[in-house]
Biotite code that builds the C-alpha atoms (Angstrom):
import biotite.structure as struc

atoms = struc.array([
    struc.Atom([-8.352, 2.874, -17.633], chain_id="A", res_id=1, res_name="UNK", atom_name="CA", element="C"),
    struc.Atom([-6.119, 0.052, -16.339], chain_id="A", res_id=2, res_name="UNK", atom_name="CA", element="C"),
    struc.Atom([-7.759, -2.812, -14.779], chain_id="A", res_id=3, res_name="UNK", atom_name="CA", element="C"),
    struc.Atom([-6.313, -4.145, -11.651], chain_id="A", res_id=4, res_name="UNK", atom_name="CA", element="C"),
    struc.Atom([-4.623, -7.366, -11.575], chain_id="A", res_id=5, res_name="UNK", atom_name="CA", element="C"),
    struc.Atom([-6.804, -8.839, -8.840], chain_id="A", res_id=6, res_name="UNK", atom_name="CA", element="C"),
    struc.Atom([-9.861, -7.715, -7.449], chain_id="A", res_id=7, res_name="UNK", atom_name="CA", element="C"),
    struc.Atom([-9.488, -6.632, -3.765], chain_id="A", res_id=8, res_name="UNK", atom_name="CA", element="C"),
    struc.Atom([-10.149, -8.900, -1.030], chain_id="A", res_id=9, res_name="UNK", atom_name="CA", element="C"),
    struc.Atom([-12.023, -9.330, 2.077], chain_id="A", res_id=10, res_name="UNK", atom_name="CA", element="C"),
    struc.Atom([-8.801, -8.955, 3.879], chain_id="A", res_id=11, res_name="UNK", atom_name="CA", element="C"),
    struc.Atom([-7.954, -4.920, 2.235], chain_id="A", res_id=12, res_name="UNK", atom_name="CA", element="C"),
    struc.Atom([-11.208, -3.820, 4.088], chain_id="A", res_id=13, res_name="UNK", atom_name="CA", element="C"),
    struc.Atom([-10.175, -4.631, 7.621], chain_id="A", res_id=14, res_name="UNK", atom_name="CA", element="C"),
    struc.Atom([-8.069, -2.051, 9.797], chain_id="A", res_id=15, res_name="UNK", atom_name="CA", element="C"),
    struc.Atom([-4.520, -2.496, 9.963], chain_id="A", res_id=16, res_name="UNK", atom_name="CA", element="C"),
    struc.Atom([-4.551, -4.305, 6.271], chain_id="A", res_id=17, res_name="UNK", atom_name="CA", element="C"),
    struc.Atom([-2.820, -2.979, 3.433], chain_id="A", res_id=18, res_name="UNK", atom_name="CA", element="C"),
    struc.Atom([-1.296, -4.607, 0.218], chain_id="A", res_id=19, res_name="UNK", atom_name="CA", element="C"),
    struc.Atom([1.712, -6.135, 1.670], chain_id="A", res_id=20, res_name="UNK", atom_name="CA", element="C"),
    struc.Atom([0.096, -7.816, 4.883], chain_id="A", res_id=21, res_name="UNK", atom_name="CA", element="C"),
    struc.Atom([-2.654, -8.892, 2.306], chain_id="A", res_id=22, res_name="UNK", atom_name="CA", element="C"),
    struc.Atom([-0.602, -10.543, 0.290], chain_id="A", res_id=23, res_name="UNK", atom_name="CA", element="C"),
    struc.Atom([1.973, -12.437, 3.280], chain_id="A", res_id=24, res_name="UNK", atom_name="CA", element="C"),
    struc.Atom([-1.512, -13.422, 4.997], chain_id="A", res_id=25, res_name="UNK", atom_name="CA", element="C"),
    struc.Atom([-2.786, -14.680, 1.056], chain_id="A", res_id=26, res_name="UNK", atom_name="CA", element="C"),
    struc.Atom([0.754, -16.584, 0.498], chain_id="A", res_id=27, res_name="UNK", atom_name="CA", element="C"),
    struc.Atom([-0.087, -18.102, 4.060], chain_id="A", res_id=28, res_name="UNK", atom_name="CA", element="C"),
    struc.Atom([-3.345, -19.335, 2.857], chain_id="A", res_id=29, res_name="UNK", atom_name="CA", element="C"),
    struc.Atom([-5.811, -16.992, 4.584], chain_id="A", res_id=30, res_name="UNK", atom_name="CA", element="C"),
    struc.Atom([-7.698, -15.273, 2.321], chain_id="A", res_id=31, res_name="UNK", atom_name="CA", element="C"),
    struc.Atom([-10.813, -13.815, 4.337], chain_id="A", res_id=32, res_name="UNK", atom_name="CA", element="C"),
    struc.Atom([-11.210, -12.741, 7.725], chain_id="A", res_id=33, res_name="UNK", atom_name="CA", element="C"),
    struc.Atom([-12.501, -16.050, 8.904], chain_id="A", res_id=34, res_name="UNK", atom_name="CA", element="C"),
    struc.Atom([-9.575, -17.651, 7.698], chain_id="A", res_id=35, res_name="UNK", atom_name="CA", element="C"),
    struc.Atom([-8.065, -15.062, 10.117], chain_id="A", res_id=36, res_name="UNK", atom_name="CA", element="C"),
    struc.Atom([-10.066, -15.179, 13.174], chain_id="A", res_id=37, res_name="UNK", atom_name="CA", element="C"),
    struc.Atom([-9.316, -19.261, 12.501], chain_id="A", res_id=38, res_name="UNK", atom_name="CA", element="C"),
    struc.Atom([-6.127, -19.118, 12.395], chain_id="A", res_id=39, res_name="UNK", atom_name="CA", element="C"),
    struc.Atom([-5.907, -16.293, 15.344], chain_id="A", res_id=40, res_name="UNK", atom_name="CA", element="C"),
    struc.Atom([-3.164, -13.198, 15.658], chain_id="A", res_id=41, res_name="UNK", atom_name="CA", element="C"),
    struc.Atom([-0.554, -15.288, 17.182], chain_id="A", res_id=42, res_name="UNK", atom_name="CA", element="C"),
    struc.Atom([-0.369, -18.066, 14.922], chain_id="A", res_id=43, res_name="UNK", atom_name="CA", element="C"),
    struc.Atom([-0.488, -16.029, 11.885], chain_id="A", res_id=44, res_name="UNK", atom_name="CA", element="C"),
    struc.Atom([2.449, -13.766, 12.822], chain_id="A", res_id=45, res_name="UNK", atom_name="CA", element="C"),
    struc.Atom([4.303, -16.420, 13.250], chain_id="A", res_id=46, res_name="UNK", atom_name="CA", element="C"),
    struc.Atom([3.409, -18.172, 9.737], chain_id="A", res_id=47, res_name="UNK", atom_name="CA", element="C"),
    struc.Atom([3.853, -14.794, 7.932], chain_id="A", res_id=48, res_name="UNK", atom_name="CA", element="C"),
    struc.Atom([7.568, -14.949, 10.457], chain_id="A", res_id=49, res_name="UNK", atom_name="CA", element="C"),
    struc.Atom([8.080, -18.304, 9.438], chain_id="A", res_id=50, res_name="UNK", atom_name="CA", element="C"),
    struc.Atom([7.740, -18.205, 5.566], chain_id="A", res_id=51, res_name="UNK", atom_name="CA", element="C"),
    struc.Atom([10.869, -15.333, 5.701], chain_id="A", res_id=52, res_name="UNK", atom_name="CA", element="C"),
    struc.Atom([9.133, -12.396, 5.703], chain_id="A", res_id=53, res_name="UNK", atom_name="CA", element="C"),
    struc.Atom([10.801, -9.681, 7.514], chain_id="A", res_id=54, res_name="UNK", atom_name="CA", element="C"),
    struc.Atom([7.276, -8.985, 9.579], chain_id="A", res_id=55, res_name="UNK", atom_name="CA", element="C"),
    struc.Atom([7.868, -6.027, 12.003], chain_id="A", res_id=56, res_name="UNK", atom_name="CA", element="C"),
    struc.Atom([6.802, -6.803, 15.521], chain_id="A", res_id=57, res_name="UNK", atom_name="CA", element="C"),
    struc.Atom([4.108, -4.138, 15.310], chain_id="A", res_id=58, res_name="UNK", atom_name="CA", element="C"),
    struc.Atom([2.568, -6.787, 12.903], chain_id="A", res_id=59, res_name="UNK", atom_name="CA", element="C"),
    struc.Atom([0.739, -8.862, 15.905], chain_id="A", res_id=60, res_name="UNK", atom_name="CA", element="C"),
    struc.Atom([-0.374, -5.969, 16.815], chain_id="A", res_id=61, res_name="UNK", atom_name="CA", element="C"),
    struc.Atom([-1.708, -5.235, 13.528], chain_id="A", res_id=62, res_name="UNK", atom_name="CA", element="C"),
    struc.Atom([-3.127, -8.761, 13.206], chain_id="A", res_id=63, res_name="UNK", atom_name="CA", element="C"),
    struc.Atom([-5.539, -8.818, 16.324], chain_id="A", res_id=64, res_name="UNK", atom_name="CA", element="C"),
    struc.Atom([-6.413, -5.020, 15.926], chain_id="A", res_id=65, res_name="UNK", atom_name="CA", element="C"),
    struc.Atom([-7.906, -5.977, 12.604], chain_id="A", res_id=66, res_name="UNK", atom_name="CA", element="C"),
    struc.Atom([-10.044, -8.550, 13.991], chain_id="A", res_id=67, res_name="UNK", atom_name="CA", element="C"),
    struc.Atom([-11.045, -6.296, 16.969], chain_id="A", res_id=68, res_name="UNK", atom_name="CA", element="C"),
    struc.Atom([-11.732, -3.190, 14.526], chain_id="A", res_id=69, res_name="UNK", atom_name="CA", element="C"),
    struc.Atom([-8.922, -1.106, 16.268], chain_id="A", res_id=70, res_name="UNK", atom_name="CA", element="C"),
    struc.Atom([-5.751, 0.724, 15.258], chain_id="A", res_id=71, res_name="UNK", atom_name="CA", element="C"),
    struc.Atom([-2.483, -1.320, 16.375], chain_id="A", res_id=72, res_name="UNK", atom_name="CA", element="C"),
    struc.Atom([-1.438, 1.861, 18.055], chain_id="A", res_id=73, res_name="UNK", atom_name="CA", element="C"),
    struc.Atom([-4.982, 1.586, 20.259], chain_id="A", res_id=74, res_name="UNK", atom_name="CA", element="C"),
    struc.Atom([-4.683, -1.828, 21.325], chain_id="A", res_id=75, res_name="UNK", atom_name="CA", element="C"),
    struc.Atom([-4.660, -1.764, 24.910], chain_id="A", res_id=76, res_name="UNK", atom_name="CA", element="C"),
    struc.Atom([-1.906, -2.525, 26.771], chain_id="A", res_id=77, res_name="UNK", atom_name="CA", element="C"),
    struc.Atom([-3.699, -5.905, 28.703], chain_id="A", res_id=78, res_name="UNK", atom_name="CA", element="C"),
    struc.Atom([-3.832, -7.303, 25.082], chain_id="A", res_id=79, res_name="UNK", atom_name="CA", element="C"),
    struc.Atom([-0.470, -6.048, 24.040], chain_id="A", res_id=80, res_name="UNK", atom_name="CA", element="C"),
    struc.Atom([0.938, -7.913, 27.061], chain_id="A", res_id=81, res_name="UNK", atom_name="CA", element="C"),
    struc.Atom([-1.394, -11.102, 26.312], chain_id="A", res_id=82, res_name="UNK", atom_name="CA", element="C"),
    struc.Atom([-0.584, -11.366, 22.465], chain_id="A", res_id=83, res_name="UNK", atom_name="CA", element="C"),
    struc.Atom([3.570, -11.142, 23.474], chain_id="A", res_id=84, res_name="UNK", atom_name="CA", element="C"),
    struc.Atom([3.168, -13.857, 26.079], chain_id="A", res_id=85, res_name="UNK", atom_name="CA", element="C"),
    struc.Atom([0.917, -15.899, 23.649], chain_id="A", res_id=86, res_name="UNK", atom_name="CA", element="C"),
    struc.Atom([3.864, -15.655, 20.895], chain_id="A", res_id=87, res_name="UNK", atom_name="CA", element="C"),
    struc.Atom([6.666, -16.402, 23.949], chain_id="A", res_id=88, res_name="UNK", atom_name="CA", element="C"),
    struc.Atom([4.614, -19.589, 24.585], chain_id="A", res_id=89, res_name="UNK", atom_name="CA", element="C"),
    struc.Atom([3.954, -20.237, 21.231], chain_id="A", res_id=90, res_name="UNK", atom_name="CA", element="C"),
    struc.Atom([8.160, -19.743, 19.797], chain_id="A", res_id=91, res_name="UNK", atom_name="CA", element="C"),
    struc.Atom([9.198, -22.353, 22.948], chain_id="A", res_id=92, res_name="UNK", atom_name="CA", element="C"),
    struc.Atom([7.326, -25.494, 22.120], chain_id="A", res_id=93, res_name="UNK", atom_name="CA", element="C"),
])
């Protein structure tokens, strides 16, 4: 049997995570959930954005579902709204 070339992190049991959004929120430097829940939704998008990464916009969504134990495709639409004016805010300054 093969072993695996890293075990699997914090980050692979949370909702919303798979291997590639593991490894653009490791390259980012989070590595756990706290490091996510630091960092918040927003923020990271925008790092995992910002280091070329063609992120798809469903990955906010992704983000702050996995720190409130929901599907992307659940989050309600209040926090939907909220997380796109958080990034509007965020991209202008």
């Amino acid at each position: 049997m093969k072993e695996s070339s890293s075990p699997p992190s914090e980050l692979s049991g949370l909702k919303n995570i798979g291997r590639v959004t593991e490894r653009w929120l490791n390259a980012i430097g989070i590595a756990c959930e706290a490091d996510l829940r630091r960092v918040g939704a927003v923020q990271a998008y925008r790092l995992i954005r910002g280091s070329g990464q063609a992120a798809p916009a469903s990955l906010l969504y992704a983000l702050q579902g996995a720190l409130m134990d929901v599907h992307w495709s659940r989050l309600p639409a209040e926090i939907r709204e909220l997380l796109d004016r958080e990034l509007a805010r965020a991209d202008r300054l």
